[in-house]
ZATI-465061 format. One line per 5 residues: for each residue x, y, z of N, C-alpha, C. Coordinates in Angstrom, 2 decimals. Example, Ala and Ser with C-alpha at 12.3 -4.5 7.8 and 13.67 -1.06 7.14 Angstrom:
2
13.19,-5.69,7.80,12.30,-4.50,7.80,13.20,-3.30,7.80; 12.85,-2.25,7.08,13.67,-1.06,7.14,12.90,0.03,7.87;
This chain:
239
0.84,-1.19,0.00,0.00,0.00,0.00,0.88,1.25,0.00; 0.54,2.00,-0.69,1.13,3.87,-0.95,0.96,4.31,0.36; 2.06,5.42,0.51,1.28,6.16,1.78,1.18,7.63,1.32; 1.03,8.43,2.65,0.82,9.85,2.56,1.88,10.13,3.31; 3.08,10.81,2.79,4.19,11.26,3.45,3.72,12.90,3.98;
4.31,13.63,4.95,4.44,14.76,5.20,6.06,15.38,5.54; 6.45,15.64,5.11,7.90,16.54,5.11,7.88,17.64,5.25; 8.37,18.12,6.59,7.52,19.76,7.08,8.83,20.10,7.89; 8.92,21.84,8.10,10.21,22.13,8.70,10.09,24.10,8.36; 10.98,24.34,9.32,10.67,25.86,8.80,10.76,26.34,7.93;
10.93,27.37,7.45,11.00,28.03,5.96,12.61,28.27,5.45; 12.67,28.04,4.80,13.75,28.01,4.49,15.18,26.59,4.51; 13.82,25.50,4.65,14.57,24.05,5.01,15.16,23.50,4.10; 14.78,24.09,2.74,14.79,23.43,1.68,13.18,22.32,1.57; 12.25,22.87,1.70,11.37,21.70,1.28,11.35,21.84,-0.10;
11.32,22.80,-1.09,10.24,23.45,-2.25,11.75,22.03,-3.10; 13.09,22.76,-2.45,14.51,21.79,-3.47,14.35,20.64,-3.13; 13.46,20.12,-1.97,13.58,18.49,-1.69,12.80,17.90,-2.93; 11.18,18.44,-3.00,10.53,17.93,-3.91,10.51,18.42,-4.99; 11.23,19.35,-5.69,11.87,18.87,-7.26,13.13,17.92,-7.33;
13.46,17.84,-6.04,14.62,16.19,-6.34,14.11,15.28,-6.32; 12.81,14.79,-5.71,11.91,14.12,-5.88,11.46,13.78,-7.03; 10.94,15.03,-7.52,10.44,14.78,-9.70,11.51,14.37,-9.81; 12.31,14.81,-9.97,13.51,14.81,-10.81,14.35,13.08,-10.78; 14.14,12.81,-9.78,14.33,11.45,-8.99,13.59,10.13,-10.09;
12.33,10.40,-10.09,11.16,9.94,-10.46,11.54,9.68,-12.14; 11.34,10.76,-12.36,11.62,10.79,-14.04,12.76,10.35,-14.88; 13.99,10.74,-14.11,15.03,10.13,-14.40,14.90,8.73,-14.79; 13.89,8.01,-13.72,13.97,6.46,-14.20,12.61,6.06,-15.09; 11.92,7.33,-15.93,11.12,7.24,-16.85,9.67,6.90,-16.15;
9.36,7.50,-15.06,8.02,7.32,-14.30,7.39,8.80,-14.28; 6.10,9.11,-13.53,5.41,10.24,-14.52,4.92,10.03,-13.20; 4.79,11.83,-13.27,4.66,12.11,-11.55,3.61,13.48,-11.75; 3.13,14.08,-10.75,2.05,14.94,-10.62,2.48,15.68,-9.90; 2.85,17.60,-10.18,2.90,18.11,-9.14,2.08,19.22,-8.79;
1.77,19.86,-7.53,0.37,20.60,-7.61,0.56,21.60,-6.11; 0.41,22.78,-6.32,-0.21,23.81,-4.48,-0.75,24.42,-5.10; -1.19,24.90,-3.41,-2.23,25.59,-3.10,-2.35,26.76,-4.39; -3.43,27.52,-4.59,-3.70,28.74,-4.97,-3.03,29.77,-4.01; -3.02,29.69,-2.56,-3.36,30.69,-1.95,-2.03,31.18,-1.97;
-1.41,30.15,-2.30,0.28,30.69,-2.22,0.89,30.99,-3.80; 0.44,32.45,-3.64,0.83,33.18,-4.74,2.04,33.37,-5.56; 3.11,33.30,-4.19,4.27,33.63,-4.93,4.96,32.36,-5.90; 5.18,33.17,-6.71,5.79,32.16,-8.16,4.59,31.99,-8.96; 3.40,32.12,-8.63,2.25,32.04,-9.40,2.12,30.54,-9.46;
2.25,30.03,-10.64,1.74,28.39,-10.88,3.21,27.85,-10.61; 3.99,28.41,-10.42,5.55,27.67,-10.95,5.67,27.38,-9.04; 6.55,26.41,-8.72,7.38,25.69,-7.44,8.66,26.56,-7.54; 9.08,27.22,-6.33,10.41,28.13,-6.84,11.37,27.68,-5.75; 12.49,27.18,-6.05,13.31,26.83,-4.81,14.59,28.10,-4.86;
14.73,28.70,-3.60,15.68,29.69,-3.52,16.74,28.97,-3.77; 17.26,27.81,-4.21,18.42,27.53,-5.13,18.42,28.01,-6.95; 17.14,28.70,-7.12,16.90,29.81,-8.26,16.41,28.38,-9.22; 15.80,27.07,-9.16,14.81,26.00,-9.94,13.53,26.65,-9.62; 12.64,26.14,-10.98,11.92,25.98,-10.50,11.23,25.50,-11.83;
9.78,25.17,-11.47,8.77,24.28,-12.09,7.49,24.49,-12.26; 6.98,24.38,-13.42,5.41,25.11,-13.09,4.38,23.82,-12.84; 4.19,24.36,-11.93,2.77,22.89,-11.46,1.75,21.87,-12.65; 1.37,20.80,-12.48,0.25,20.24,-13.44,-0.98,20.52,-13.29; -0.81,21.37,-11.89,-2.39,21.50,-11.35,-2.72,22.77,-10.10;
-3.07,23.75,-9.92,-3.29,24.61,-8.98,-4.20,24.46,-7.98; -4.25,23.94,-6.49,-5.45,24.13,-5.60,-5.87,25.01,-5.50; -8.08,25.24,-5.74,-8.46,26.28,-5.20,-8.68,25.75,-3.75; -8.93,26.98,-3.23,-9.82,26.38,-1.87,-10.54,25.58,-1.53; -11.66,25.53,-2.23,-12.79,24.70,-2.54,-12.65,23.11,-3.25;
-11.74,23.02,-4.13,-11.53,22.23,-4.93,-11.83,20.85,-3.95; -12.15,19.82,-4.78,-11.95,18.20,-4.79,-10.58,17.53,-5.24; -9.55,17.79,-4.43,-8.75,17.58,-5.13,-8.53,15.93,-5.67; -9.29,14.78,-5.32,-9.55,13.36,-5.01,-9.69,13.47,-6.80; -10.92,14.80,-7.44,-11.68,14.61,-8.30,-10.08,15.17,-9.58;
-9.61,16.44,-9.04,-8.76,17.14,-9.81,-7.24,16.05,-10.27; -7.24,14.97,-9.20,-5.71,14.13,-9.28,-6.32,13.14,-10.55; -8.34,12.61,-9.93,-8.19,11.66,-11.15,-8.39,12.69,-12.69; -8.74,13.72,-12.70,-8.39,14.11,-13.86,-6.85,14.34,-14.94; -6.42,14.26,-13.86,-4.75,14.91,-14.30,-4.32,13.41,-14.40;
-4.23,12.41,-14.01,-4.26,11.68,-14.30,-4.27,10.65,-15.42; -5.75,10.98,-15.49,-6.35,10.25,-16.93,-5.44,11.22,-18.28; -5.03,12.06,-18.11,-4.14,13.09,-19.65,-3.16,12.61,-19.43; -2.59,11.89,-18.11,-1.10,11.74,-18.44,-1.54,10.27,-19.16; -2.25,9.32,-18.87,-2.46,8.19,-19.65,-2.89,8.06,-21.12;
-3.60,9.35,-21.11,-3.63,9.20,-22.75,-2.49,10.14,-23.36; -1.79,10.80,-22.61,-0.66,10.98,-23.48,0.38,9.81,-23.57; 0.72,9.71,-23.02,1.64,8.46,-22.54,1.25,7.51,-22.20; 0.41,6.86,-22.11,0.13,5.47,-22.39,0.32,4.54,-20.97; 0.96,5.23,-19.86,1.35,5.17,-18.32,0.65,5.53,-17.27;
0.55,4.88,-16.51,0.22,6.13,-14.98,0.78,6.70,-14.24; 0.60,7.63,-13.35,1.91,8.53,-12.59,2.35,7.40,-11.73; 3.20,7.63,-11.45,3.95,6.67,-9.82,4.02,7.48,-8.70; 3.60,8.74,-8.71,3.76,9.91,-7.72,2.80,11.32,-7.35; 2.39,11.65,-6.67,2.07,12.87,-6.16,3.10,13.94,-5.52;
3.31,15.11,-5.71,4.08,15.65,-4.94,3.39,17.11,-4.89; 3.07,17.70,-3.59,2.13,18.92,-3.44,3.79,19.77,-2.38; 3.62,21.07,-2.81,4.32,21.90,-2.24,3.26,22.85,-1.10; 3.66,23.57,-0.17,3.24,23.90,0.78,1.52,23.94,1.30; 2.10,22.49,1.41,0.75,21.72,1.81,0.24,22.49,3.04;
0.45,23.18,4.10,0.12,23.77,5.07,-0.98,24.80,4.68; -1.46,25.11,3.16,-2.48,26.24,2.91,-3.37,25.40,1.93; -3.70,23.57,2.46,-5.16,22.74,2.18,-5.74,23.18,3.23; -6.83,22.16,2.71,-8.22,22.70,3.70,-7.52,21.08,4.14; -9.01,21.05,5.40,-8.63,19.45,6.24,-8.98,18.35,5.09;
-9.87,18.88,4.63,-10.68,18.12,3.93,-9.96,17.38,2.32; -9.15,18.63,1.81,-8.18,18.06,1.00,-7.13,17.25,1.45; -6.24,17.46,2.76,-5.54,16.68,3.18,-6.40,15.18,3.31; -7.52,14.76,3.97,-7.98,13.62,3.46,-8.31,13.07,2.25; -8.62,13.95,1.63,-8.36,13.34,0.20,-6.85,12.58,-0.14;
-6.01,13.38,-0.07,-4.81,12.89,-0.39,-4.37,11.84,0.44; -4.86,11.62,1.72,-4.77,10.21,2.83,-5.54,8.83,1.49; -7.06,9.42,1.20,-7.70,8.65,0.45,-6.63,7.96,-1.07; -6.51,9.27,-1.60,-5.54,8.84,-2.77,-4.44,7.62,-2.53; -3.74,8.34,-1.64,-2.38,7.16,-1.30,-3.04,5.75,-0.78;
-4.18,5.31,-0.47,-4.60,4.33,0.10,-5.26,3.34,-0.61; -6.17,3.92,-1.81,-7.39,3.52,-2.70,-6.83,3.61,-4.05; -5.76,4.70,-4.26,-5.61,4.81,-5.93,-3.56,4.11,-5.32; -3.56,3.51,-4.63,-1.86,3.13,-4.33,-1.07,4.10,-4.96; -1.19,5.11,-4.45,-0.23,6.16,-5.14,0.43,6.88,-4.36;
1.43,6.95,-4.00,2.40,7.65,-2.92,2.64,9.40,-3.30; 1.53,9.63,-2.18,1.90,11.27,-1.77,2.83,12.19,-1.19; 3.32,12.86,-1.58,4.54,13.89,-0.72,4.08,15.05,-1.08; 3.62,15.35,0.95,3.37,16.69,0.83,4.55,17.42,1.74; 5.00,18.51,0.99,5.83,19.57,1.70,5.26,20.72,2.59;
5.41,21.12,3.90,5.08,22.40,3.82,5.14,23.09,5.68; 5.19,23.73,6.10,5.38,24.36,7.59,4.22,24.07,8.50; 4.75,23.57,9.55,4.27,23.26,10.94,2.75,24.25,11.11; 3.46,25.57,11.95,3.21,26.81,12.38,3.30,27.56,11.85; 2.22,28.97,12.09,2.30,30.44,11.67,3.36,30.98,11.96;
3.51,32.40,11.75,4.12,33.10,12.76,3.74,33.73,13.87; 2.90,33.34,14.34,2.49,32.77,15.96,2.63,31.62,16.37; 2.96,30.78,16.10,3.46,29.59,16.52,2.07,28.35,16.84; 1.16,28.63,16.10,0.10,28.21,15.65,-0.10,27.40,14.29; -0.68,26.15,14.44,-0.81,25.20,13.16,-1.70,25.67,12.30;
-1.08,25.56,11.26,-2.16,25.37,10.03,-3.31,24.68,9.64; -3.97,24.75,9.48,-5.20,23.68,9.46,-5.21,22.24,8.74; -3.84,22.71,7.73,-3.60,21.66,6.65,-2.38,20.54,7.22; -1.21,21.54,7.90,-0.15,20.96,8.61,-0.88,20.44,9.88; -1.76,20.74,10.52,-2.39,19.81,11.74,-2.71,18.66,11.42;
-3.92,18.71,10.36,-4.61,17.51,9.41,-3.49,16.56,9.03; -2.37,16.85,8.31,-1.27,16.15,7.75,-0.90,15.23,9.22; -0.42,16.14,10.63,0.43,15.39,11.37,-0.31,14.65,11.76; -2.14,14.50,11.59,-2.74,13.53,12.29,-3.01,12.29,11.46; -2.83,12.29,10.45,-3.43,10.89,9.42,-2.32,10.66,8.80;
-1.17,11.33,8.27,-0.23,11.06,7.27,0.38,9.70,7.87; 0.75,8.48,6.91,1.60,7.78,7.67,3.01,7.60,7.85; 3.95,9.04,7.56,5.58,9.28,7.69,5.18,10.66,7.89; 5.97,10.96,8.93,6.41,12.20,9.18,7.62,12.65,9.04; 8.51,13.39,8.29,9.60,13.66,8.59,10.20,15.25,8.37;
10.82,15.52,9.48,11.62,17.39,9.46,12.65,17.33,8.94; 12.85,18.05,7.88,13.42,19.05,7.47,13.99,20.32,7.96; 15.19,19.96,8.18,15.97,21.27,8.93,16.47,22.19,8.68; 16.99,23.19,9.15,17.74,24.60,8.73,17.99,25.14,10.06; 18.59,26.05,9.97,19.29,26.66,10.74,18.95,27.96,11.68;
18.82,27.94,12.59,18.40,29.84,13.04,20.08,30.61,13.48; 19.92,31.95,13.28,20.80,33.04,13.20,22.22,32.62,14.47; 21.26,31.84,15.16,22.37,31.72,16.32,23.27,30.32,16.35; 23.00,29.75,15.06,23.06,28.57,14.94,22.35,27.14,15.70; 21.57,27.33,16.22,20.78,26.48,16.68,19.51,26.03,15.51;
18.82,24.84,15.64,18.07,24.02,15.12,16.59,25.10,14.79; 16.24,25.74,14.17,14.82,26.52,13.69,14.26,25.98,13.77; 12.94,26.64,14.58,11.87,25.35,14.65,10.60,26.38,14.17; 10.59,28.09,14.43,9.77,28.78,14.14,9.76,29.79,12.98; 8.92,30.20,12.60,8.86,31.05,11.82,8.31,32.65,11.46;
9.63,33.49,12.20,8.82,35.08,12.48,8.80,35.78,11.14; 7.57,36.55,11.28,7.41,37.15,10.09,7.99,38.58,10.54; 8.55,39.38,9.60,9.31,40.74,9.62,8.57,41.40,8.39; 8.26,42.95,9.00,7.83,44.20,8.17,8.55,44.89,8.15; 9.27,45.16,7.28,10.69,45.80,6.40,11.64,45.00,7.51;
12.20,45.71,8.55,13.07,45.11,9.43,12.72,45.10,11.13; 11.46,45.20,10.86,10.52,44.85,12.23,9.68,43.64,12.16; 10.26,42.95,13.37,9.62,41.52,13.74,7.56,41.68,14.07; 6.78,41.34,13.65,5.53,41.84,13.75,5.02,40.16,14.00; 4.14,40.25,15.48,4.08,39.39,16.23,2.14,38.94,15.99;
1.33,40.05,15.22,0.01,40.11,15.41,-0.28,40.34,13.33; -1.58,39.64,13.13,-1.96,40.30,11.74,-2.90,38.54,11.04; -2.80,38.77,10.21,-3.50,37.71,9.16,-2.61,36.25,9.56; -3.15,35.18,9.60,-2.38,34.00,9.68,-1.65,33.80,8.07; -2.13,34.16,7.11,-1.36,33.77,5.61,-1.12,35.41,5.30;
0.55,35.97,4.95,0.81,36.56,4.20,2.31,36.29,3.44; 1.83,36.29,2.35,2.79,35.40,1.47,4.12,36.53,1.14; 5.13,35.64,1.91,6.41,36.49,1.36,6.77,36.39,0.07; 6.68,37.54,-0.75,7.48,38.41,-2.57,8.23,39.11,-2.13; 9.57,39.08,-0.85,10.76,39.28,-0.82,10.73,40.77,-0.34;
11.81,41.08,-0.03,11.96,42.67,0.12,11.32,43.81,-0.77; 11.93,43.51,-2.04,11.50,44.15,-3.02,10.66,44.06,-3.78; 9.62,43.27,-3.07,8.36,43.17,-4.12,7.71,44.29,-5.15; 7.17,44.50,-5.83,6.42,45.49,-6.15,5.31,46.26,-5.89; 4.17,44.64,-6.24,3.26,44.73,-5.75,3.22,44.34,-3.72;
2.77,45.54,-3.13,2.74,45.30,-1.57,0.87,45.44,-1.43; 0.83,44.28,-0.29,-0.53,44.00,-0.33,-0.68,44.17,1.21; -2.17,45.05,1.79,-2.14,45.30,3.03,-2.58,44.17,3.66; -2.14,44.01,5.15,-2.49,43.21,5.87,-3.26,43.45,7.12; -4.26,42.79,7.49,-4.97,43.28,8.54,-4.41,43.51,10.25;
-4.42,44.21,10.95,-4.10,44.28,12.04,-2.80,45.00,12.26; -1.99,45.31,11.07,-0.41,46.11,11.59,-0.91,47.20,10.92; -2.15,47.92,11.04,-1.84,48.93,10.75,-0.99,49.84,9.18; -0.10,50.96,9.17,0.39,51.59,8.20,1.68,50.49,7.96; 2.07,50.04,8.60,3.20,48.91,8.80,3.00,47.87,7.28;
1.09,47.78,7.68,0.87,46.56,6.42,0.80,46.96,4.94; 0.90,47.74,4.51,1.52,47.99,3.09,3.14,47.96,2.76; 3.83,47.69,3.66,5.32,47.33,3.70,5.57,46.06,2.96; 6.57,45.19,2.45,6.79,43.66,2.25,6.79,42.69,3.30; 6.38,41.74,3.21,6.65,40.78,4.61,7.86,39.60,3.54;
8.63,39.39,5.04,9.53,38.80,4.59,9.33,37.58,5.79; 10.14,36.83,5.88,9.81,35.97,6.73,11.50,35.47,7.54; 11.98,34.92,8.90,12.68,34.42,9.61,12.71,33.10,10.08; 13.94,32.19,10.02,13.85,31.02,10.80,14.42,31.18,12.17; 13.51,30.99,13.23,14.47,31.19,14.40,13.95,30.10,14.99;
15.10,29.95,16.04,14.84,28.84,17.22,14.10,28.98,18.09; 13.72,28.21,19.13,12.65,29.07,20.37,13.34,29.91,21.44; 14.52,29.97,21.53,15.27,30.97,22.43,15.03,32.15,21.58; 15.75,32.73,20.51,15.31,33.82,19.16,13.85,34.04,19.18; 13.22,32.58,19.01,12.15,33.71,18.80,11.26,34.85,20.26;
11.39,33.79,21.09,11.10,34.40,22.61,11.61,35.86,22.61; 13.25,35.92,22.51,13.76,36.66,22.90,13.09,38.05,21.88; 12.67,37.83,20.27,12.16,38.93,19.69,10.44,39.17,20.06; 9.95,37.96,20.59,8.54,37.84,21.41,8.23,38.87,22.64; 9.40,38.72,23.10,9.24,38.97,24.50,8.50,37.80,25.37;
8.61,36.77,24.59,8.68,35.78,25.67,6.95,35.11,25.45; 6.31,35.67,24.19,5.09,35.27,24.13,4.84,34.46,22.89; 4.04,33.38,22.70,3.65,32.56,22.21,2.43,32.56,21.86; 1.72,32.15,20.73,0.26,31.74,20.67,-0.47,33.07,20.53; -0.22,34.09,19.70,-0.98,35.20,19.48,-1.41,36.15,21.12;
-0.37,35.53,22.00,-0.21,36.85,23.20,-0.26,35.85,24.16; -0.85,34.33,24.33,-0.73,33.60,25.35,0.39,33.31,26.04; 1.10,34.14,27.10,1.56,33.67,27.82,2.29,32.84,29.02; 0.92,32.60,29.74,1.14,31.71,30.84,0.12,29.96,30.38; 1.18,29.09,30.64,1.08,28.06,30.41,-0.61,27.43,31.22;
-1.34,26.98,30.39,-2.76,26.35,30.49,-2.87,25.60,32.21; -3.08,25.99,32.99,-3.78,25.23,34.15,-4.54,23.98,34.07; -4.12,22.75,34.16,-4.95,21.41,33.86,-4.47,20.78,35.70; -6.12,20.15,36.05,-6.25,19.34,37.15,-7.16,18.41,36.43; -6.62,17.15,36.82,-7.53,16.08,36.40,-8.58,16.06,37.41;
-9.58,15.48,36.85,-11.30,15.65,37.35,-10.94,14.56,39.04; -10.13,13.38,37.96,-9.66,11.88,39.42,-8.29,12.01,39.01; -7.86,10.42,39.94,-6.41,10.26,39.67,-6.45,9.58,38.42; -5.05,10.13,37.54,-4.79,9.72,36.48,-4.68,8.15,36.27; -4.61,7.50,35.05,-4.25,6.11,35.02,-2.91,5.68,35.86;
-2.60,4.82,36.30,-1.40,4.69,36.55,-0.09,4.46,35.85; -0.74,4.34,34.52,0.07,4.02,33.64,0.94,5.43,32.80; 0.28,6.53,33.21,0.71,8.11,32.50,1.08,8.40,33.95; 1.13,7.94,34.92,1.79,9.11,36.03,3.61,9.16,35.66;
């Protein structure tokens, strides 16, 4: 049986260069592969862009809404009547901006159509909050694996702060898609104010870094760690 891989890690891990080594992997040995994100993630438009300056234009774009169960068997069926084959692969880039509902699809795919999925894409916001798509992924996928990089201090990145020009900005929209310093087009964002017509760029930091540019806060201002008393005594088996 296929599975549903998830390969997730901060920004800048190299996921986008893992999975064109992946195609690239694939094809080399003459197998026919599918690759496909979100809509919502604008930058590069249809194309996969790895800051090693590759890149690739998708077979297929997610809307929001989409079926993607319905959109894979379409893409599908063209690669068979072009080629006379079926894919051996799925590969979706920043899978963290599906709905839940597409991430089960793609559980469905790898299970029912035996077709091995690889989805790429980040944990957490920059609040340190899951994605709806990266939650969904860590709960059904059957491989998990991180992808690493580095934060400023050399320690292991595990988060991801977003920066307005060269201010760390801790509050605003959960999706704003970094187009680099110099973007052109600058698109406002809700909640920063005159700040949000600036570029957002984005940071890998560790959890010491990011605290330390936090001030020590987590979770869109939650501070102090959740108060839990069990109702009885616990099992004996979790004490």
């Amino acid at each position: 049986m296929a599975k549903l891989y998830f390969r997730y890690g901060a920004m800048n891990s190299g996921k986008s260069t893992s999975l064109l080594q992946a195609a690239y992997n694939y094809e080399e040995r003459g197998q026919h592969v599918l690759l496909a994100k979100p809509r919502v993630d604008t930058k590069g438009a249809d194309q996969i862009v790895s800051r090693l300056g590759v890149t690739r234009t998708v077979d297929f774009v997610i809307e929001p809404r989409d079926d993607v169960y319905a959109l894979v068997e379409a893409e599908r069926e063209a690669v068979r009547q072009r080629t006379g084959s079926d894919i051996s692969c799925i590969l979706i880039d920043e899978a963290q901006f599906l709905s839940e509902r597409q991430v089960d699809d793609l559980l469905r795919i790898s299970i029912l159509e035996n077709i091995p999925v690889l989805a790429y894409g980040i944990r957490t916001d920059f609040q340190t909050v899951a994605f709806p798509g990266s939650r969904r992924m860590l709960e059904v996928a059957h491989s998990l694996e991180e992808l690493k990089t580095i934060c400023r201090c050399g320690r292991k990145a595990v988060f991801n702060a977003r920066k307005i020009g060269d201010r760390f900005i801790f509050a605003g929209d959960q999706v704003a898609i970094d187009e680099g310093a110099d973007a052109a087009a600058k698109r406002p964002l809700s909640g920063l104010g005159a700040a949000g017509t600036l570029s957002v760029t984005y940071e890998s930091l560790c959890g010491a870094c990011y605290l330390e540019e936090s001030g020590g806060v987590l979770s869109s201002g939650r501070e102090d760690p959740i108060d839990f008393v069990y109702e009885a005594a616990p099992d004996p088996d979790f004490t």
